[in-house]
SEPA-501536 format. One line per 4 residues: number of its first residue (from 1); their letters; for each residue y, x negated, z negated of N, C-alpha, C. Coordinates in steps of 0.05 Angstrom, whole numbers. Example, Ala and Ser with C-alpha at 12.3 -4.5 7.8 and 13.67 -1.06 7.14 Angstrom:
<pts>
1> as> -114,-264,-156,-90,-246,-156,-66,-264,-156  -45,-257,-142,-21,-273,-143,1,-258,-157
</pts>
This chain:
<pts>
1> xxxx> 109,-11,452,112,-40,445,111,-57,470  105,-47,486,97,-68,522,135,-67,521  147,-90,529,169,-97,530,184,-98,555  196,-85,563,213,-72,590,196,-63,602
5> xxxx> 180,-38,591,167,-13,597,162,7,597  170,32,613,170,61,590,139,62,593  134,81,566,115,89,566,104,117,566  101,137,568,85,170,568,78,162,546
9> xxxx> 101,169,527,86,181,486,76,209,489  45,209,486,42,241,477,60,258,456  61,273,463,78,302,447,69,302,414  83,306,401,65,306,365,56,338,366
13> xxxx> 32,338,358,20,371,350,38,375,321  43,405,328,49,412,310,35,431,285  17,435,292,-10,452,280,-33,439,277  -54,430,263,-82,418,258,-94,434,277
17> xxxx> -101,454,293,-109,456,322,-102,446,356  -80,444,354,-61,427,368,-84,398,373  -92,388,347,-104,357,356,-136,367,354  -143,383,339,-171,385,338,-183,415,336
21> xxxx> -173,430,365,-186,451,368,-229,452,381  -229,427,390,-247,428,405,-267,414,383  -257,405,348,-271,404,334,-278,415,305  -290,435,312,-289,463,288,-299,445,262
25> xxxx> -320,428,264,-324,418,242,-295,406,223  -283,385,239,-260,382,228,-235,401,218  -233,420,241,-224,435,228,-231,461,200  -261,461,192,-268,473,178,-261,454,156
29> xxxx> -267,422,147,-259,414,130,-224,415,117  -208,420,146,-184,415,138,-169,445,114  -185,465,131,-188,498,121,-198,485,90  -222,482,80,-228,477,55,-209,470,40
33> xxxx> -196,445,55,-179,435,24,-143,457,24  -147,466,46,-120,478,44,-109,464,51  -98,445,70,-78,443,83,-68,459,108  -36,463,100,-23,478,111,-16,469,147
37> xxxx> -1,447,142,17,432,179,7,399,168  7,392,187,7,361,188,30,350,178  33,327,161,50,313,164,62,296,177  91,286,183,101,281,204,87,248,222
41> xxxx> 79,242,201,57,204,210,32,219,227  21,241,213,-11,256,222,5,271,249  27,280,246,33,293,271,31,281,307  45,252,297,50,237,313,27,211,329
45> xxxx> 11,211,302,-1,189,305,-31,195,317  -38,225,308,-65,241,323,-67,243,351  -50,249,361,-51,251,385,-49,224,405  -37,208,395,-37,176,401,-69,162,406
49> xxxx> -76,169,372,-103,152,367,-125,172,388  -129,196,389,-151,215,410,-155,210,436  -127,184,438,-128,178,479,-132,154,470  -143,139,455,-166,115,450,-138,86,459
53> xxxx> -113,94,442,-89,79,441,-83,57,409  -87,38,413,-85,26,389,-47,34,369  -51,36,350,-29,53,334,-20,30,315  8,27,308,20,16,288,25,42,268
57> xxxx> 18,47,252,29,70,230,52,64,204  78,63,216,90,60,183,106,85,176  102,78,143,111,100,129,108,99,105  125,105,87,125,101,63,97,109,54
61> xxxx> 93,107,25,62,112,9,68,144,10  46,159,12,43,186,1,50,203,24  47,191,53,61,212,76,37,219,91  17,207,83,-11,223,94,-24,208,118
65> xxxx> -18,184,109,-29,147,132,-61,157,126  -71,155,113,-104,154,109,-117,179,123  -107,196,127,-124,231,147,-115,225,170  -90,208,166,-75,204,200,-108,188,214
69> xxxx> -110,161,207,-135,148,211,-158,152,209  -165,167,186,-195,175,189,-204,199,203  -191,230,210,-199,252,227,-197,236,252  -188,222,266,-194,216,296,-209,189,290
73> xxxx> -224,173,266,-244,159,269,-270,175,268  -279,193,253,-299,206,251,-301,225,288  -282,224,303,-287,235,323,-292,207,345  -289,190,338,-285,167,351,-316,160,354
77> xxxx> -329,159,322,-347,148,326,-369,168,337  -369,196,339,-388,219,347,-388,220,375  -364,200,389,-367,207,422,-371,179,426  -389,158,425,-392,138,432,-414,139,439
81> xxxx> -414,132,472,-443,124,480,-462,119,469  -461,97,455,-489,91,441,-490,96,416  -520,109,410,-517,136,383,-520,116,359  -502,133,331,-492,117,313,-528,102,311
85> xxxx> -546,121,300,-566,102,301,-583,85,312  -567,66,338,-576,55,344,-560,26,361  -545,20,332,-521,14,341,-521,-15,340  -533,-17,304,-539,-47,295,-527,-50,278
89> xxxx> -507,-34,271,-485,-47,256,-466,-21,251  -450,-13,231,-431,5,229,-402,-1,251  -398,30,248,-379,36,279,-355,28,268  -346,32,249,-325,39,234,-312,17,217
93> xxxx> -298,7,212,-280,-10,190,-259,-8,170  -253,5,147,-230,-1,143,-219,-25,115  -205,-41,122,-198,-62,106,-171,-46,93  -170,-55,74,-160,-41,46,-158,-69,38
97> xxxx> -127,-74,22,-112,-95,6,-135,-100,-34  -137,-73,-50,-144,-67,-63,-167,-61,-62  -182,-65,-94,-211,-49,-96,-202,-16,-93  -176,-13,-116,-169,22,-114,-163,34,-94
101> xxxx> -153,19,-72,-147,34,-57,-170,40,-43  -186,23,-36,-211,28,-25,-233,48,-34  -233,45,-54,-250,73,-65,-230,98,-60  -203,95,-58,-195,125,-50,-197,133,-28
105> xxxx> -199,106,-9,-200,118,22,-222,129,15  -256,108,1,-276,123,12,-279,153,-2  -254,162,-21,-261,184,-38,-256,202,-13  -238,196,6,-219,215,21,-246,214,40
109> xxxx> -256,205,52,-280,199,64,-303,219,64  -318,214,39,-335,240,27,-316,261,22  -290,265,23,-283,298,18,-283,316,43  -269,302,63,-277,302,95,-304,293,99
113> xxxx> -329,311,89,-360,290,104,-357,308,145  -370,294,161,-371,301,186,-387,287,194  -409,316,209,-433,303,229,-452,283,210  -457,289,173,-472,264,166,-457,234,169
117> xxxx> -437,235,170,-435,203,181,-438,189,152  -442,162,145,-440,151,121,-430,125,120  -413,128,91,-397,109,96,-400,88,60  -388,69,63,-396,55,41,-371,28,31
121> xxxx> -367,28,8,-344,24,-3,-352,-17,-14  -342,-27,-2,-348,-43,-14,-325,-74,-31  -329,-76,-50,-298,-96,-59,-309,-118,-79  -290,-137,-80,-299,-153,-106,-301,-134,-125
125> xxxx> -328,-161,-151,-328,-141,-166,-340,-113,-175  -355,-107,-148,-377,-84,-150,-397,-97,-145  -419,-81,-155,-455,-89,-152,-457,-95,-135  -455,-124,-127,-455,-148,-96,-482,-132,-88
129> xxxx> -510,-141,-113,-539,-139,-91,-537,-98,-83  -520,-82,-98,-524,-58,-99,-502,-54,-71  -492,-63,-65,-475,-65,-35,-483,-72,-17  -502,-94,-15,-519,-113,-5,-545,-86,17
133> xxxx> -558,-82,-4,-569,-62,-2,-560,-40,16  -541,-22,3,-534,-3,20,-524,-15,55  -511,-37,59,-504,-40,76,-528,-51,103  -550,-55,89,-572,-67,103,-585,-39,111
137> xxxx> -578,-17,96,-594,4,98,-587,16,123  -562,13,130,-545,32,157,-532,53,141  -504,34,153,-487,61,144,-464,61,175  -446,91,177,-437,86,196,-403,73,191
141> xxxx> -397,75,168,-361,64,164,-371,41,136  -352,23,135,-349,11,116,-325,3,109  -314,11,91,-289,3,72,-290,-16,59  -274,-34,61,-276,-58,37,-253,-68,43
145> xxxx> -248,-94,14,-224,-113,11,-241,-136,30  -215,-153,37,-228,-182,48,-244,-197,47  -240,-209,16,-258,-226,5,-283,-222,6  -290,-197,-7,-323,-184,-5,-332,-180,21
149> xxxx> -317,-177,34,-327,-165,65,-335,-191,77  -307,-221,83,-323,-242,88,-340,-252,75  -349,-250,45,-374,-256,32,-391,-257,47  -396,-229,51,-418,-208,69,-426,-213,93
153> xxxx> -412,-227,106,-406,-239,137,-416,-262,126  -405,-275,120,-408,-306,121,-447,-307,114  -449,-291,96,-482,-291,93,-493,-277,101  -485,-266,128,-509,-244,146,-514,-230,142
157> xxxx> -504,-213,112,-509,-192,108,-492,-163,135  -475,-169,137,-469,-152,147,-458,-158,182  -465,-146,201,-457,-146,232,-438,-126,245  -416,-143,249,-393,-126,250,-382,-129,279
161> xxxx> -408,-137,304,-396,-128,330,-407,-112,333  -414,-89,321,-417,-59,332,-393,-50,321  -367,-56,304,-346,-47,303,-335,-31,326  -331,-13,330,-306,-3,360,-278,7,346
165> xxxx> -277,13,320,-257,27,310,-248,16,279  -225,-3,290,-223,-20,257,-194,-4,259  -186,-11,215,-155,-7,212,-155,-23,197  -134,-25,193,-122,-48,174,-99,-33,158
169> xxxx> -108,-26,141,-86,-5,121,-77,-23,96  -50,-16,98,-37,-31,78,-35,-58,88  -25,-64,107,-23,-96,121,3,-106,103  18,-103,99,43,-115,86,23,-125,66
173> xxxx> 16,-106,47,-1,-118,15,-23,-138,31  -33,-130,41,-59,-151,51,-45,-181,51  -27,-181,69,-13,-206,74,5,-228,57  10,-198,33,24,-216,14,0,-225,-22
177> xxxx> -15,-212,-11,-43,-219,-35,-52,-251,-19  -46,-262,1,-59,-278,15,-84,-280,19  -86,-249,46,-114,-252,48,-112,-257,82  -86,-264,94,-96,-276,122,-106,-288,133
181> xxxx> -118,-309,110,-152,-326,131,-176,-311,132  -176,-294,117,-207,-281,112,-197,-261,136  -177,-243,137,-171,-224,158,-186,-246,184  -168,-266,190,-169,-271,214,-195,-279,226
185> xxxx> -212,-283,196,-248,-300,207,-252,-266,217  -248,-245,206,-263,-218,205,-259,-199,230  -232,-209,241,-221,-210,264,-231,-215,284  -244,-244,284,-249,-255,302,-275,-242,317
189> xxxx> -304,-237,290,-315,-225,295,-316,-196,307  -300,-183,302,-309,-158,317,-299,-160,336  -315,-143,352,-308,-136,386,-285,-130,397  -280,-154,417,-254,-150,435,-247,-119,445
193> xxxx> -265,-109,447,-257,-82,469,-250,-61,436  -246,-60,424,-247,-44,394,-223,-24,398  -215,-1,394,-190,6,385,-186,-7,351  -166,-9,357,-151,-13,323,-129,2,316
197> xxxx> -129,4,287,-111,20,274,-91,5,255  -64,4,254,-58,-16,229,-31,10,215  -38,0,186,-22,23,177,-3,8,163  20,9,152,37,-11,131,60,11,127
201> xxxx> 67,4,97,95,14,97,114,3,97  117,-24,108,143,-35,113,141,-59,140  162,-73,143,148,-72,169,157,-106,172  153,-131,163,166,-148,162,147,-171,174
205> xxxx> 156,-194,189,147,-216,204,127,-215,212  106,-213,181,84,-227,189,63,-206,198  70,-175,184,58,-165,196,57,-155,228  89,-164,240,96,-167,262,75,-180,272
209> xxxx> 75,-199,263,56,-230,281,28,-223,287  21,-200,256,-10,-199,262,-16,-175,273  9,-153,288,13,-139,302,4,-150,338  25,-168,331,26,-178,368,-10,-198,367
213> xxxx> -19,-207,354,-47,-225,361,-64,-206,365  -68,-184,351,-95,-165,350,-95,-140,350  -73,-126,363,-73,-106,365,-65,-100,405  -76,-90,420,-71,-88,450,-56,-64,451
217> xxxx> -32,-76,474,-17,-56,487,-13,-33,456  5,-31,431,-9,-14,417,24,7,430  24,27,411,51,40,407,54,48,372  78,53,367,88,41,336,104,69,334
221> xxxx> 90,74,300,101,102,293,110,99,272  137,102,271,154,111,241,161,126,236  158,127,207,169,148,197,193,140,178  218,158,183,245,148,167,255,125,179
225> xxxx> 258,102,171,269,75,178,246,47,175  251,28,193,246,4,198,251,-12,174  275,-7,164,289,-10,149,275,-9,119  282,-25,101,266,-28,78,276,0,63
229> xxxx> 258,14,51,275,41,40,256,56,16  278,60,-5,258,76,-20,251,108,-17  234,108,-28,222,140,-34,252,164,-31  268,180,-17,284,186,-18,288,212,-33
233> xxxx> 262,225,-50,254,244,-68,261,228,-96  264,209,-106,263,187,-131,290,181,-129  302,184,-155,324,188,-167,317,156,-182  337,133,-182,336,111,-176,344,100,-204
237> xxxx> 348,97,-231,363,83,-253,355,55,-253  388,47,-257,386,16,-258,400,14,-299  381,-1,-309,397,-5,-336,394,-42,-335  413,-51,-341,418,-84,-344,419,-89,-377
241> xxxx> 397,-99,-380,388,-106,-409,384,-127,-414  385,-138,-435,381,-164,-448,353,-174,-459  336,-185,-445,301,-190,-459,294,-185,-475  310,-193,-489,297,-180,-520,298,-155,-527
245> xxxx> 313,-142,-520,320,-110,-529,297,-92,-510  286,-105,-483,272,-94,-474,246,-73,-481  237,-83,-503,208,-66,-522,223,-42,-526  250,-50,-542,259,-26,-557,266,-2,-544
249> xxxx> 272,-9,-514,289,11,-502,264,20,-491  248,10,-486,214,16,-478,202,49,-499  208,39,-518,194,60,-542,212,86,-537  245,74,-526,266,104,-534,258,114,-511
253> xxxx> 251,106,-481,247,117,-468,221,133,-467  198,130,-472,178,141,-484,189,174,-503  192,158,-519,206,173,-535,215,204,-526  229,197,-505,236,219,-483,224,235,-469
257> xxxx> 211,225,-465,189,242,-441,187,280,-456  183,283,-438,172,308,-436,132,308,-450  125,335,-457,95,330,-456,84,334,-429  90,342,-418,79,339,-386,87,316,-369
261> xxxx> 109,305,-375,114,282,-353,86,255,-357  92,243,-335,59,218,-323,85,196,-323  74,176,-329,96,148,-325,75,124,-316  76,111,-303,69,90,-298,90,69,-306
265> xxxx> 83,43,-320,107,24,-337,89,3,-329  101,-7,-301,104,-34,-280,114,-64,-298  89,-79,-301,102,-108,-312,96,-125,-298  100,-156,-297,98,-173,-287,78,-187,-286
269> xxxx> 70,-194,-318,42,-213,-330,20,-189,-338  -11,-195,-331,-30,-187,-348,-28,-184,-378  -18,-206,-396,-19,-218,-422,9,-189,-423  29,-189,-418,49,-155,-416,31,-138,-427
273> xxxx> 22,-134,-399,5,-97,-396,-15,-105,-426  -33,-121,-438,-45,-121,-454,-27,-118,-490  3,-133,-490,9,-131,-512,29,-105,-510  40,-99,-502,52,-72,-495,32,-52,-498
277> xxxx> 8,-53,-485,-14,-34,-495,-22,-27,-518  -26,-60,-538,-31,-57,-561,-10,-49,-584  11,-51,-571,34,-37,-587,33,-17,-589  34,-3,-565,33,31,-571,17,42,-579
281> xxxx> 5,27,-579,-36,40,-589,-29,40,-612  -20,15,-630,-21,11,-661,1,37,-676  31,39,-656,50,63,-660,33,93,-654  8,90,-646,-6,121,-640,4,127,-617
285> xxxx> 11,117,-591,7,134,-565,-7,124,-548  -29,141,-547,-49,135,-528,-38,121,-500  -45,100,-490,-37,97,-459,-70,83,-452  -59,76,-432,-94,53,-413,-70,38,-402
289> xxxx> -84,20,-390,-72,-3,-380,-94,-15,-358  -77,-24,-329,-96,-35,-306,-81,-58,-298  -102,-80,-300,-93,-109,-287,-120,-117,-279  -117,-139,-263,-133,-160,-248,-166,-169,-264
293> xxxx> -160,-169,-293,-175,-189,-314,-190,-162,-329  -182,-140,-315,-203,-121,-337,-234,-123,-309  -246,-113,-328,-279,-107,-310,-276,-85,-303  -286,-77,-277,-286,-63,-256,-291,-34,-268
297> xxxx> -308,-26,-288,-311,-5,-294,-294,6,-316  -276,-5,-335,-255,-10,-349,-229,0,-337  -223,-18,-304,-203,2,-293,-199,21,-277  -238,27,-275,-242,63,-262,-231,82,-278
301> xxxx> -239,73,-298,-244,88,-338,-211,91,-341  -190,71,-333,-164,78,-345,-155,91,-321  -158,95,-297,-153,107,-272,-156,133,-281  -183,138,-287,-195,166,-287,-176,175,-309
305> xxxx> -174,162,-329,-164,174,-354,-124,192,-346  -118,164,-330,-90,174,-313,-91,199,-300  -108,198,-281,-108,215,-258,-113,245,-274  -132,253,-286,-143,272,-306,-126,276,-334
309> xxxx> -99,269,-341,-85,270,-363,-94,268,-380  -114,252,-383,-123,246,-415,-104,222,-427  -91,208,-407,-72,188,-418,-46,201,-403  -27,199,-407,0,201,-391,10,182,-392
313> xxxx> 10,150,-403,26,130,-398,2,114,-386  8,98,-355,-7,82,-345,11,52,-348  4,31,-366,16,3,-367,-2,-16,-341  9,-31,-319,5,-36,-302,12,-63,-283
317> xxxx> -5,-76,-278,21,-92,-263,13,-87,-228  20,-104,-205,31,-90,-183,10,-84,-166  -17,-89,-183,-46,-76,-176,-47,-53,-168  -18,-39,-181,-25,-9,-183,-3,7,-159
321> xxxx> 8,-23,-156,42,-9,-132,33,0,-115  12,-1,-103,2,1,-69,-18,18,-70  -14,36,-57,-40,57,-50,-55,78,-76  -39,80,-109,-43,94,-111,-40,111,-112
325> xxxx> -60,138,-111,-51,168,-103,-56,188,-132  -34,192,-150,-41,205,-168,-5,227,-161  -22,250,-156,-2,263,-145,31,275,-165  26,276,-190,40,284,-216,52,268,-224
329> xxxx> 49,242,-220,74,218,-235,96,229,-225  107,230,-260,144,237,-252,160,219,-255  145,193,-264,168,171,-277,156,144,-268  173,121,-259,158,97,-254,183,90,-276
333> xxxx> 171,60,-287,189,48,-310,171,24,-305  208,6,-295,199,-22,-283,204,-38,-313  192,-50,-335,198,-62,-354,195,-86,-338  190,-109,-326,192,-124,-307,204,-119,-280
337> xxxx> 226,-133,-271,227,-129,-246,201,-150,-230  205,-132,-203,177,-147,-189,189,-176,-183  165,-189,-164,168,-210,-159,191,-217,-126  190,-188,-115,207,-185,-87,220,-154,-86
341> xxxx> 230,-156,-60,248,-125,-64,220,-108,-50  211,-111,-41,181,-100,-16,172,-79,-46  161,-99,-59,141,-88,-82,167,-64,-105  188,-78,-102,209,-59,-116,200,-31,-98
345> xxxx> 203,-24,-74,201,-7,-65,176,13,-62  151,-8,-66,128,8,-58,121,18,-104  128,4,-115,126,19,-146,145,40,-150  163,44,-134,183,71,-132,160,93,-124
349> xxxx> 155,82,-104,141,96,-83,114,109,-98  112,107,-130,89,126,-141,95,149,-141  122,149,-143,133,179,-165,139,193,-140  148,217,-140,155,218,-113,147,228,-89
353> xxxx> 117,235,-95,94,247,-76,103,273,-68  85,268,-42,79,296,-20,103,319,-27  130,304,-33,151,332,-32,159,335,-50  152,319,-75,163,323,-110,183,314,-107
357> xxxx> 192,315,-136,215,291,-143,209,273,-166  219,255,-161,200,236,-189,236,222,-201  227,197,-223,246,185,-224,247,159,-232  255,134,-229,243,109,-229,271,94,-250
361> xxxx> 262,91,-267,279,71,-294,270,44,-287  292,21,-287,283,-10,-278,302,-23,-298  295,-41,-318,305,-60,-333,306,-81,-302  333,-95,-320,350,-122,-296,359,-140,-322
365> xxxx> 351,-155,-321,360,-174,-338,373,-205,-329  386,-216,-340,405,-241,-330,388,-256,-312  365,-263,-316,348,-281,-303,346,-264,-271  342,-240,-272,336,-224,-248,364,-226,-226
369> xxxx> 376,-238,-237,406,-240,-220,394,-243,-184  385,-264,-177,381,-266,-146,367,-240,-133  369,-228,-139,358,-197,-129,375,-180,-130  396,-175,-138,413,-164,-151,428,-151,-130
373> xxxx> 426,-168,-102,439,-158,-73,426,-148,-60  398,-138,-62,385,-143,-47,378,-104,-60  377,-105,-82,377,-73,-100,393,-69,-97  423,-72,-96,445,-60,-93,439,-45,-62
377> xxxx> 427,-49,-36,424,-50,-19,402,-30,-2  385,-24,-25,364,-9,-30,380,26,-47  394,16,-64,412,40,-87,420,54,-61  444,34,-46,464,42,-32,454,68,-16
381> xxxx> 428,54,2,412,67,23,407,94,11  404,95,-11,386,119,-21,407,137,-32  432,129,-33,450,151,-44,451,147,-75  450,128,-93,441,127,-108,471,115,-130
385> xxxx> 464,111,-151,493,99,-162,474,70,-166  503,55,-166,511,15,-170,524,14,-190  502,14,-218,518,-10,-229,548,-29,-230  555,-25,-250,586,-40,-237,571,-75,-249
389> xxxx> 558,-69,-266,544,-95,-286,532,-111,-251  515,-96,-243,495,-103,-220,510,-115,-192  533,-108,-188,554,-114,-168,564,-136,-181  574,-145,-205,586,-171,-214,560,-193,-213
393> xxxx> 532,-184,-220,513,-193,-228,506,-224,-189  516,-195,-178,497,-200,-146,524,-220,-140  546,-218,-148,570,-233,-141,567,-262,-154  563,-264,-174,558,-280,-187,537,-299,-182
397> xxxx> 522,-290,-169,497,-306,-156,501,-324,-132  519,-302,-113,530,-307,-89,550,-343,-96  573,-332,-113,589,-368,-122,573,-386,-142  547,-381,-141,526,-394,-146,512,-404,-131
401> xxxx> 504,-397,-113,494,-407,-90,506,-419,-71  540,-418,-71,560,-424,-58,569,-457,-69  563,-463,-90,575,-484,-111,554,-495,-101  527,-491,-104,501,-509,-102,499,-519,-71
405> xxxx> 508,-511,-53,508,-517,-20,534,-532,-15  551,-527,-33,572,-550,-28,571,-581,-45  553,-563,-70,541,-593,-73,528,-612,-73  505,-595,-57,485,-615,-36,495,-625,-15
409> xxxx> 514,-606,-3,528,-622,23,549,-648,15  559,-650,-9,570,-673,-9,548,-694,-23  532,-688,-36,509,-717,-44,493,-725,-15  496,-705,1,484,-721,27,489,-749,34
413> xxxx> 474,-760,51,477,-796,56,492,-782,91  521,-798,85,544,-795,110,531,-816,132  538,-801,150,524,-809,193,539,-837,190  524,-854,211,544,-885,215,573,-876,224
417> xxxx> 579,-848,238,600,-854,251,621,-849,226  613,-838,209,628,-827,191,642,-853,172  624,-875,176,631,-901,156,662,-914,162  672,-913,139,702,-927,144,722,-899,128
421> x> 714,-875,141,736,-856,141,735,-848,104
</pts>
C-alpha cells in the first residue's frame, strides 16, 4: 500500500508448518480439527501478520478470514514483553459488525484454546452486569460489536490501551450498520504502536478511508477480485415476478426442495420474516426466523435449530447476510431484493461454502428496476444467464433517468448571459 514503493511480500506457506512449526501447540490444535492445507487468505496473510505487519484481508465469506487472524493473534499475544497478567487490560480486540458473528468468532476462539488465554464475547443485548463482570475479572481477548464495547469504555468498565493487537472484521458491514463514530471513539483509544488487522469482503470507499487513517504502512490481500463478485460455486437464478404472486411462488419453491437441502429465505422487513413465518407454520413447515426485534436468546434458539437441522428453512433479514457460518446451506432465496448490490452479494455468499455448490433464487420485481444494471453485472461476472426481462428492465431505467436529467436541466433558472437568446 506505501505508494511508489516496492515492497519484500513474504512468500505464502503452503503447509500449516510452513507458518507455525516453532508452535506445536498450535499446530496440535490445527491436527485436532483436521484441517488439511491452508486456505488461500490463511496462506498469504500468516506469514504477513508473524512479521508484526498490519494486513488488509479481503475475501469473500467462507474463505477462512477468522483462523487467518486469530492463529497469529494467540501467538502475538504469548510473545509480548509484558506478561498477559500484568497487563491491565486485555491484549487482544476483535470488533465484529454482529452479535452472531461475534459469538462465532468467540466459538472459533474456544475451539482453538492456546496457552490458557481467555477470551470474552461481548454485544448488545447480552447480560450487560454478566459482561461487566467477566471483563473486570481479566480476560486476555475481547470480541464485541461497537455499541456495547463503547458502552463499556465510556463507563470505565473496560481499558483498552493494553490493546497491541486489534481487527476489525467485517469492515464493509460495520460501516454500513453505521457504526463509524463508535469505531472511531474506540480507535482513538487504543494504542498507537498496535498491530491491526482489518478483514472485509468487498472493498469500497469508505472502508478505503478507514484503511488509510488507522491502519500503518499495512499490505492488502485478495482473494479473487477487487471487484464486486459473487460466490463463484453459486449457481445464480433470476425470476422477475410480480408482488403479489411472490408468497405463491415462495410455497412452490419450498415445495421443491429436497429433504436434505438448508435454505435461508432473505427479506427486507422484520414484520416479512414474522408473517411468512407464521404462514408456513399454520401450512405445517416448521422454519425459525432471525431479525433485529427477537430477544437474544430466541435467535441463539433459531440459529441452533438451523445449524443442527432441526429446522431446514431459516426466514431472515440481512442480520443473517454477514458472517454466517452454517456449512450445508444449499439454497439462498432472495424473496426481497436487498437494499444494495454489496448485501446482494454477501446473502449469495451463504450457500456456497468451503468448496460446495449452493444455489441462490432472487425475486425482481418492477419496483426493483434501479438495480437491475448493476445484477446484470454481477450475473455477467459469474458466468451466469441474463434475463432477457432484466436487460429491458435495466434499459428502461436507464431512458428513465435520461428523461428526468433533461428535465431538470431545462426547469433550471438560465445564466444572465443566456437572457435574450
Amino acid at each position: 500500500m506505501k505508494e511508489g514503493e516496492k515492497r519484500h511480500v513474504p512468500n505464502p506457506v503452503c503447509k500449516f508448518e510452513d507458518a507455525f512449526q516453532y508452535y506445536p501447540d498450535v499446530m496440535a490444535n490445527i491436527r485436532k480439527v483436521g484441517f488439511e492445507n491452508p486456505t488461500p487468505i490463511q496462506s498469504q496473510a500468516w506469514p504477513i501478520i508473524l512479521q508484526g505487519i498490519d494486513l488488509i484481508g479481503i475475501a469473500q465469506t467462507g474463505t477462512g478470514k477468522t483462523l487467518a487472524y486469530l492463529m497469529p493473534g494467540f501467538i502475538h499475544l504469548d510473545s509480548q514483553p509484558i506478561p498477559r497478567d500484568q497487563r491491565g487490560g486485555p491484549g487482544m480486540l476483535v470488533l465484529a459488525p454482529t452479535r452472531e458473528l461475534a459469538l462465532q468468532v468467540e466459538a472459533e476462539c474456544s475451539k482453538y484454546t492456546y496457552k490458557g488465554i481467555k477470551s470474552i464475547c461481548i454485544y448488545g443485548g447480552g447480560d450487560r452486569k454478566g459482561q461487566i463482570k467477566m471483563v473486570t475479572k481479566g480476560v486476555d481477548i475481547v470480541i464485541a460489536t461497537p455499541g456495547r464495547l463503547n458502552d463499556l469504555q465510556m463507563n470505565n468498565f473496560i481499558n483498552l490501551k493494553s490493546i497491541t493487537y486489534l481487527v476489525l472484521d467485517e469492515a464493509d458491514r460495520m460501516l454500513d450498520m453505521g457504526f463509524e463514530p463508535q469505531i472511531m471513539k474506540i480507535l482513538l483509544d487504543v494504542r498507537p504502536d498496535r498491530q491491526t488487522i482489518m478483514t472485509s469482503a468487498t472493498w469500497p470507499d469508505g472502508v478505503r478511508r478507514l484503511a488509510k487513517s488507522y491502519l500503518k504502512d499495512p499490505m492488502i490481500v485478495y482473494v479473487g477480485t477487487l471487484d464486486l463478485a459473487a460466490v463463484n460455486t453459486v449457481e445464480q437464478k433470476v425470476i422477475i415476478i410480480p408482488e403479489e404472486e411472490k408468497r405463491a411462488f415462495t410455497r412452490y419453491f419450498i415445495d421443491t426442495l429436497k429433504p436434505k437441502d438448508k435454505v435461508i429465505i432473505f427479506v427486507g422487513k422484520k414484520l416479512t420474516a414474522d408473517d411468512l413465518s407464521s404462514d408456513f407454520s399454520l401450512q405445517g413447515i416448521p422454519v425459525q426466523s432471525l431479525h433485529g426485534n427477537r430477544e437474544q436468546c430466541d435467535r441463539e434458539q433459531a440459529l441452533d435449530d438451523f445449524k443442527k437441522g432441526r429446522v431446514r428453512i431459516l426466514i431472515a433479514t440481512d442480520l443473517a447476510s454477514r458472517g454466517l457460518d452454517v456449512q450445508d446451506i444449499t439454497h439462498v432465496f432472495n424473496f426481497d431484493f436487498p437494499r444494495n448490490i454489496e448485501e446482494y452479494v454477501h446473502r449469495v455468499g451463504r450457500t456456497g461454502r468451503a468448496g460446495r455448490t449452493g444455489e441462490a433464487v432472487t425475486l425482481v420485481t418492477r419496483n426493483d428496476w434501479r438495480i437491475a444494471s448493476e445484477l446484470i453485472s454481477i450475473l455477467e461476472r459469474a458466468n451466469q444467464a441474463v434475463p432477457e426481462e432484466l436487460i429491458s428492465m435495466a434499459e428502461r431505467f436507464k431512458q428513465f433517468q435520461m428523461t428526468k436529467e433533461i428535465k431538470k436541466d431545462l426547469g433550471r433558472p438560465r445564466g444572465k448571459s443566456q437572457k435574450g437568446f
